[in-house]
DRENROTI-890176 format. One record per residue (C-alpha): x, y, z. Coordinates in nm, 2 decimals, decimal comma, padded with zeros to 4 digits, always signed. Layout:
      px      py      pz
       X       Y       Z
...
This chain:
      px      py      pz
  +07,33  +08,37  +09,94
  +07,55  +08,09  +09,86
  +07,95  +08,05  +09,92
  +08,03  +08,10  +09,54
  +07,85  +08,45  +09,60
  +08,02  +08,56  +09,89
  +08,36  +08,45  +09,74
  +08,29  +08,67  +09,44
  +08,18  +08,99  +09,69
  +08,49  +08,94  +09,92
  +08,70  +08,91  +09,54
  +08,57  +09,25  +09,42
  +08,64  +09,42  +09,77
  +08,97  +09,30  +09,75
  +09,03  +09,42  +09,39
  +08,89  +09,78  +09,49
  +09,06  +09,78  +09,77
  +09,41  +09,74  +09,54
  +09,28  +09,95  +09,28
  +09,23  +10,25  +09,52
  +09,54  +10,19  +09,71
  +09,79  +10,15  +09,41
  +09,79  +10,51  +09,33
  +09,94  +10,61  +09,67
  +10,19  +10,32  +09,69
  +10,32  +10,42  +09,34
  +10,34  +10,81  +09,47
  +10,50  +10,67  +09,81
  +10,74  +10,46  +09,62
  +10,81  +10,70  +09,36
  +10,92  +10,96  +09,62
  +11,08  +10,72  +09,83
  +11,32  +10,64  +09,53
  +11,41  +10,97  +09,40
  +11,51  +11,08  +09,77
  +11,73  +10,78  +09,82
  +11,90  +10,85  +09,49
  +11,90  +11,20  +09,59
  +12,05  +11,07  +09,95
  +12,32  +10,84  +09,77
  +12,44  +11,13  +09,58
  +12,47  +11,43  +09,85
  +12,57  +11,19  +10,13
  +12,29  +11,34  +10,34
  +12,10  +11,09  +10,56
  +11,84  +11,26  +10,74
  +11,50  +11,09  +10,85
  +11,31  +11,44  +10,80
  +11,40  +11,45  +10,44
  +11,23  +11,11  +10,34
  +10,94  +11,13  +10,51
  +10,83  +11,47  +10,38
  +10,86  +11,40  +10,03
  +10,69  +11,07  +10,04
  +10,40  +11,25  +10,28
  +10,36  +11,55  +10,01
  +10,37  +11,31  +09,74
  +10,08  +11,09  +09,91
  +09,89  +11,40  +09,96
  +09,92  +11,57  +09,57
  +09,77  +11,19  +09,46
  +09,53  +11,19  +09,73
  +09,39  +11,56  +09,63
  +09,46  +11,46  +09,22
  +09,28  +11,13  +09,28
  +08,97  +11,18  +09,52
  +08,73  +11,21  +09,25
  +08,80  +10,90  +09,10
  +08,82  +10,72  +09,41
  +08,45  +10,84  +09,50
  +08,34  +10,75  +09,18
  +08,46  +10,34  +09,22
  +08,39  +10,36  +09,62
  +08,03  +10,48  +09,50
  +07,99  +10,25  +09,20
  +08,06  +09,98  +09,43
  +07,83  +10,07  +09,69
  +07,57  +10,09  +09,51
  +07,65  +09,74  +09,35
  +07,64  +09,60  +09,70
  +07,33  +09,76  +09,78
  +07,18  +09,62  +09,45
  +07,31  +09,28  +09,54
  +07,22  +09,27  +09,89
  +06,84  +09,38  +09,82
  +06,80  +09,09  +09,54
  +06,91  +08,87  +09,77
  +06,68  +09,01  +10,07
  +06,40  +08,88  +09,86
């Protein structure tokens, strides 16, 4: 296995890594805004009410996205696996 190689596994795991995390940042940040604004317009600061929204909002991507999520976490497993036994030989 040379260095090139190992660059370009530890360059996909990043990229999966960012591609299954985006979905919850975007719902996180998403939530996070509409509360503020939300905030800025009532006057009510209250810790309790942005945390919720952003922890609900986490959770509806999470349960929306799980099956696409398991389909590139198992896609790339098995291209690892793949990779690893060509290279066992």
């Amino acid at each position: 296995m040379s260095v090139a190689d190992i660059a370009a596994a530890a360059r996909d795991m990043l990229l999966l890594t960012l591609l299954l995390v985006t979905p919850f940042l975007a719902a996180a940040m998403l939530a996070s805004f509409i509360v503020g604004v939300l905030q800025a317009s009532t006057r009510i600061n209250d810790l309790t009410l942005s945390f919720v929204p952003r922890f609900a909002a986490v959770l509806l991507v999470l349960f929306l996205a799980e099956g696409w999520a398991t389909a590139h976490l198992t896609n790339f497993i098995e291209r690892s696996v793949v990779l690893a036994s060509a290279f066992a030989r």
